[in-house]
C-alpha positions as CSV (number, residue, x, y, z in Angstrom):
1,X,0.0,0.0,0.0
2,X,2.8,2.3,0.8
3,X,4.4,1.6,-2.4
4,X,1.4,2.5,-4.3
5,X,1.2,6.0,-2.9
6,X,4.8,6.6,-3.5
7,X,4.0,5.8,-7.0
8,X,1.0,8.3,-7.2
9,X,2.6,10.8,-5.8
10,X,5.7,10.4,-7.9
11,X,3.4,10.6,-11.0
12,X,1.8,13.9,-9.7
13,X,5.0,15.0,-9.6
14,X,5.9,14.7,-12.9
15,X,2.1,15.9,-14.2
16,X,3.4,19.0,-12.4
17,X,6.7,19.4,-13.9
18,X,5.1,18.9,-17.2
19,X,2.8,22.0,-16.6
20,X,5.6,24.3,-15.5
21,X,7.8,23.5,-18.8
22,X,4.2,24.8,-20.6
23,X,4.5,28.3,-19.1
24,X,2.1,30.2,-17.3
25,X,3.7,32.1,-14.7
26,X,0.8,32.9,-12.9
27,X,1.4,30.2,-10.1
28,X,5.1,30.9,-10.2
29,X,7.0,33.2,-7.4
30,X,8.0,36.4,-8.7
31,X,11.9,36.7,-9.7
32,X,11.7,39.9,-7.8
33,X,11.8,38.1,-4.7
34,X,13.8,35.3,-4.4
35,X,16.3,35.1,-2.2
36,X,19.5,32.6,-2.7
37,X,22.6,31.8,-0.3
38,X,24.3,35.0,-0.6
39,X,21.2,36.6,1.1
40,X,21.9,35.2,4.3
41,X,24.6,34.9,6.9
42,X,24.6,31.6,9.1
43,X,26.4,30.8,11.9
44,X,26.5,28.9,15.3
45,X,22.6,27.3,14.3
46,X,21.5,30.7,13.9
47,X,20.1,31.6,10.2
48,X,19.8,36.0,9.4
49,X,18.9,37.5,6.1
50,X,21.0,40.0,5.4
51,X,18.8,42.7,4.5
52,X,17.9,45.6,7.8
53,X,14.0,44.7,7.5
54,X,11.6,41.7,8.8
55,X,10.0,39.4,6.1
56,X,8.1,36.3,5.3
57,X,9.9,33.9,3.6
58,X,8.2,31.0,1.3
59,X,10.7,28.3,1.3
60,X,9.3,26.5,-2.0
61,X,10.1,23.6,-4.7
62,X,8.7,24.6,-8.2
63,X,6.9,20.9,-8.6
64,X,5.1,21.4,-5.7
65,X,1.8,21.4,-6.0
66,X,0.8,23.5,-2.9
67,X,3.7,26.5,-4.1
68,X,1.7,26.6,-6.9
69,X,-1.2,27.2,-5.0
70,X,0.1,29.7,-2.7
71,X,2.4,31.7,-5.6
72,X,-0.3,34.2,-6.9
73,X,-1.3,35.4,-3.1
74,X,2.4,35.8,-2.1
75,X,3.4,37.6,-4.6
76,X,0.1,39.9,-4.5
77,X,1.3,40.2,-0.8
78,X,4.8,41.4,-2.2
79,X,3.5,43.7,-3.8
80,X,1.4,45.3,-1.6
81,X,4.1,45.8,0.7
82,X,6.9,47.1,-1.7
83,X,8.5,50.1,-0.6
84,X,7.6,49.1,3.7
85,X,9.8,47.9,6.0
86,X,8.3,44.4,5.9
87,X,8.6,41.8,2.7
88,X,7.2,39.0,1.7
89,X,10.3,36.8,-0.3
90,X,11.0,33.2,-1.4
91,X,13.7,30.9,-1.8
92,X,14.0,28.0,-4.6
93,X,14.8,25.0,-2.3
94,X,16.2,23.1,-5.5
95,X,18.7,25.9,-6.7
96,X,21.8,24.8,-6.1
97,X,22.2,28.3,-4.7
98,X,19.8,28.0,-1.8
99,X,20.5,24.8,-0.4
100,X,22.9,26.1,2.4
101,X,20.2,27.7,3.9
102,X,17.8,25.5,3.3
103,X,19.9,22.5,5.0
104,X,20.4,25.5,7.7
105,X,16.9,25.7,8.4
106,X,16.1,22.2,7.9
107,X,13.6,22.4,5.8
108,X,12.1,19.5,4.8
109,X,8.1,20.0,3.3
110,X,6.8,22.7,0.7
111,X,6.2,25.4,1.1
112,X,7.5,25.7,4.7
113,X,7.2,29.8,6.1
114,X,9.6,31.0,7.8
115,X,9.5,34.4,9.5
116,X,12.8,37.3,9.7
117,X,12.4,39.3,12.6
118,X,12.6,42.4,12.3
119,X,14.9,43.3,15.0
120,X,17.6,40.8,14.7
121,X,17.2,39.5,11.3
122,X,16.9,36.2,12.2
123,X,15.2,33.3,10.3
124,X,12.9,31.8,12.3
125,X,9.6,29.4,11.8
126,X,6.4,30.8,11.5
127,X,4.5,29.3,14.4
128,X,2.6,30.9,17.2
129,X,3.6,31.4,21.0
130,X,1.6,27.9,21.6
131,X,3.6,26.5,18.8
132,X,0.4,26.0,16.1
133,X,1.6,26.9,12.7
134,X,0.7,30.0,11.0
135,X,-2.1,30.2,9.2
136,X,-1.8,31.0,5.3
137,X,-4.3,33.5,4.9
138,X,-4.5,37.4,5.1
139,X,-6.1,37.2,8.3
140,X,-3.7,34.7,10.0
141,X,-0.4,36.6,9.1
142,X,-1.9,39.7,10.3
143,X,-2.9,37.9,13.6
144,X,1.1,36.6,13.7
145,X,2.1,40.1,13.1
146,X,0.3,41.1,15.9
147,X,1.5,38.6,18.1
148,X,5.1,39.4,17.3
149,X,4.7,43.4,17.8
150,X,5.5,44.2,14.4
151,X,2.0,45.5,13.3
C-alpha cells in the first residue's frame, strides 16, 4: 500500500513538472523576490537575512503542487508591501544556490514559512507562542504580526 502512494505521488510530480515547462507564470514566485545563499549569513545554528527589514519567507520547490497554489497570493502580498519595512520573499529549495540555507533551516516540506524578525534578522519558523503553525491567509499573518509586535 505504501508503495502505491509513492508511485502516485511520484506521478503527480511529474504531471506538475510537465505543466511548468508549458509556461504560465501565474502560479510561479515572482523573480523579484527570491532570495538565494548570498542573502543570508549563518552561523553557530543561527540563520539572518542579510537585508535591515523583517519578512516572510516562502521556502518552495517549483513541482510542488501546494507552491503553486500559494504563488499568486504571495506575490500579491509582495507587492502590496513594496516600498515598507516588511517583505514577503522566497527561496527555490532546488537551486543549487539556496541549499545552504535550506539544509540551515532544515527544511524539509513545501512550502514551509519562515519568519525574519525584524529586529535581529533572524530566520525563524512561523509558528505561534503555543507552537500551532501559521495560518496562510491574510487574516492569519496579520494575527502573527500582531503577536510578534510588528504591526
Amino acid at each position: 500500500m505504501g508503495s502505491s502512494a509513492s508511485k502516485n505521488n511520484q506521478k503527480e510530480q511529474k504531471q506538475q513538472k510537465k505543466q511548468l515547462k508549458k509556461g504560465g507564470g501565474d502560479d510561479k514566485f515572482d523573480q523579484k523576490i527570491h532570495r538565494t545563499d548570498k542573502d543570508f549569513e549563518m552561523e553557530n545554528n543561527t540563520v539572518r537575512l542579510k537585508d535591515k527589514h523583517g519578512a516572510f519567507i516562502a521556502f518552495y520547490a517549483p513541482w510542488c503542487g501546494y507552491c503553486h497554489q500559494l504563488a499568486p497570493s504571495w506575490n500579491e502580498y509582495a507587492k502590496l508591501m513594496e516600498g515598507s519595512s516588511f517583505h514577503f520573499l522566497a527561496v527555490d529549495c532546488t537551486d543549487k544556490d539556496c541549499q545552504k540555507v535550506a539544509s540551515a533551516l532544515d527544511i524539509q516540506g513545501y512550502p514551509t514559512i519562515m519568519f525574519v524578525d525584524p529586529k535581529t534578522q533572524q530566520v525563524i519558523p512561523a509558528v505561534h507562542k503555543d507552537g500551532t503553525p501559521m495560518d496562510r491567509s491574510k487574516e492569519g499573518m496579520n494575527h502573527f504580526l500582531k503577536e510578534k509586535n510588528v504591526l
